[in-house]
Backbone as CSV, one residue per row, in Angstrom:
resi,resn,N_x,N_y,N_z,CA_x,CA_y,CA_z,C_x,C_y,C_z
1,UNK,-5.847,34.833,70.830,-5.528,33.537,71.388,-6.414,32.468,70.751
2,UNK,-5.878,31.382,70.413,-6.410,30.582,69.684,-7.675,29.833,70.831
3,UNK,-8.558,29.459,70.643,-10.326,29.015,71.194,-9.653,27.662,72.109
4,UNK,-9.134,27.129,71.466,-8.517,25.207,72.116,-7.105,25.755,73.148
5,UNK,-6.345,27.121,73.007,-5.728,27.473,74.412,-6.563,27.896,75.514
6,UNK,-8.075,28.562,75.359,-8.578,28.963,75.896,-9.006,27.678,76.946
7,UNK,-9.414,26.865,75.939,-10.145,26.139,76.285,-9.046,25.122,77.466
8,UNK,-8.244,24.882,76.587,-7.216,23.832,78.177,-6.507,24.286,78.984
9,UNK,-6.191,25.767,78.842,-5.640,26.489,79.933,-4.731,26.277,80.147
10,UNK,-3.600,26.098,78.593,-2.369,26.038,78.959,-1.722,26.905,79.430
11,UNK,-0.441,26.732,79.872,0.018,28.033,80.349,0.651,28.789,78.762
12,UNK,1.291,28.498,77.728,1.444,29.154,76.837,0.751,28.522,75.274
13,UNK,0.052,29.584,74.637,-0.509,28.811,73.478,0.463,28.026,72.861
14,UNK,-0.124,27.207,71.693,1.041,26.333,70.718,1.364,27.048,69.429
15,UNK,1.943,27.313,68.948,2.567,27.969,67.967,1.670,27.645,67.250
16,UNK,1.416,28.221,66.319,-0.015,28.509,65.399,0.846,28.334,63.901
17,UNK,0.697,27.312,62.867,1.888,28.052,61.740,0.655,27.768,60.819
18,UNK,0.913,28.784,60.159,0.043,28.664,58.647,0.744,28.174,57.751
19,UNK,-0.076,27.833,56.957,0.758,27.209,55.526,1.288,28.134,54.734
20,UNK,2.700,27.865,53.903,3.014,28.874,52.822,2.017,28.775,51.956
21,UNK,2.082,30.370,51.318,1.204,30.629,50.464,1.869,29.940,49.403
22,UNK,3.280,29.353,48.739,3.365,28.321,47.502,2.771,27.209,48.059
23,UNK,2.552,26.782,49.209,1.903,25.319,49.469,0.517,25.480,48.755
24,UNK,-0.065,26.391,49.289,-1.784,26.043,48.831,-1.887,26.368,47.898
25,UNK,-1.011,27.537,46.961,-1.368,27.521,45.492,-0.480,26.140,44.676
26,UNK,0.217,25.002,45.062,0.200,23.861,44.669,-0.713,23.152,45.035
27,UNK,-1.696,23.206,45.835,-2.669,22.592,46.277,-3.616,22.998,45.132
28,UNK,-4.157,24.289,45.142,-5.006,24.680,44.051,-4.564,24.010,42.571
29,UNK,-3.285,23.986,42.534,-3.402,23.582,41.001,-3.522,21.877,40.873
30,UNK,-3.238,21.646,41.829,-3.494,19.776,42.400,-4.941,19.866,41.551
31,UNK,-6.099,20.662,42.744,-7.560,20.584,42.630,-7.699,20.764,40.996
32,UNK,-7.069,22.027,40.418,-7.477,22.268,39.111,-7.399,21.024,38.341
33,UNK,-6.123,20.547,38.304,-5.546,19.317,37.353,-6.722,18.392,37.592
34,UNK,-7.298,17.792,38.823,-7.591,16.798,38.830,-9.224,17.483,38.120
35,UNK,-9.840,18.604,38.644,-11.203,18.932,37.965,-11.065,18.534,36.103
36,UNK,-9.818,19.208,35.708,-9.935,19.051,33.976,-9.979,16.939,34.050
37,UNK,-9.044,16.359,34.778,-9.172,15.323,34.693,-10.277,14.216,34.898
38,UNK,-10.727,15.234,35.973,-13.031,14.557,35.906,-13.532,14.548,34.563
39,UNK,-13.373,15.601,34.079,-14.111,16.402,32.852,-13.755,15.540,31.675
40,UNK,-12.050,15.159,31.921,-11.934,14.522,30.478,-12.484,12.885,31.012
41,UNK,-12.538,12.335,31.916,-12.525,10.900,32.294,-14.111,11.046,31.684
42,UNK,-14.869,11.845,32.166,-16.514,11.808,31.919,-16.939,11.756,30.402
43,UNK,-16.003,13.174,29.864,-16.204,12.753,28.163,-16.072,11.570,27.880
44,UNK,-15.196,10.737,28.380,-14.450,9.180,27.933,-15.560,8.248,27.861
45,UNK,-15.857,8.694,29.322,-16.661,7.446,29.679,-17.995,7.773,28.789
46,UNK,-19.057,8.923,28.858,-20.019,9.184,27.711,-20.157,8.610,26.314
47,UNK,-18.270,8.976,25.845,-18.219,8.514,24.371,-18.419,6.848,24.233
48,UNK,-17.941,6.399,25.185,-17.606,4.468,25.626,-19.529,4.152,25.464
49,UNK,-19.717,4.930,26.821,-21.494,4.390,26.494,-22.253,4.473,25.122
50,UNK,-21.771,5.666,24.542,-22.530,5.461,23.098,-21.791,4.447,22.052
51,UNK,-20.730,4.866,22.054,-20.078,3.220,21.199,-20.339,1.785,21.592
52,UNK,-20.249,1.557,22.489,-20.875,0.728,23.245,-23.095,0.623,22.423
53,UNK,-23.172,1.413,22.552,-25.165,0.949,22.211,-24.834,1.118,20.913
54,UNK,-24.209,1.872,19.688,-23.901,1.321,18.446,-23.809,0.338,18.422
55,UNK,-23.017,-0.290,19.080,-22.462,-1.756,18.499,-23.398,-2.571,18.603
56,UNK,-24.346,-2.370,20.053,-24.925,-3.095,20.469,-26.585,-3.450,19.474
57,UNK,-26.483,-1.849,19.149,-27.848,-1.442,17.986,-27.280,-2.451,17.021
58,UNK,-25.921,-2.479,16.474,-25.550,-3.673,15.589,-25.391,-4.855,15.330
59,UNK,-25.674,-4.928,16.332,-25.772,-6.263,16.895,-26.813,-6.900,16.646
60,UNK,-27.631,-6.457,17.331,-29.463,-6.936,17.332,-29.973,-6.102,16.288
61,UNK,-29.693,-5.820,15.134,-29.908,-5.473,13.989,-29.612,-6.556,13.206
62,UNK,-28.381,-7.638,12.998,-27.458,-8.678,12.502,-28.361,-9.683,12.829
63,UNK,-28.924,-9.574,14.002,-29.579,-11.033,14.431,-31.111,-11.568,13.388
């Protein structure tokens, strides 16, 4: 018996439904997609900061 029937003393628990197992393995691949998509946004952004202080080294090098 589920802890929250216990607890309000209904007269019959509430139907309990679990999720399909294709739901959460679309869920998992949700999580996956978006982890590779951290990974590549972070390379991005890394490569941006160093192009970024090149230019900037070129800059105040010019001056």
């Amino acid at each position: 018996m589920p802890v929250l029937w216990l607890i309000a003393g209904a007269d019959s628990p509430d139907q309990v439904t679990t999720p399909d197992l294709s739901e959460t393995i679309k869920l998992e691949q949700k999580l996956d997609k978006a982890d590779i998509l951290v990974n590549e946004l972070s390379a991005l952004v890394s490569d941006l900061r160093g192009h970024t202080r090149r230019v900037q080294r070129d800059i105040d090098e010019s001056l």
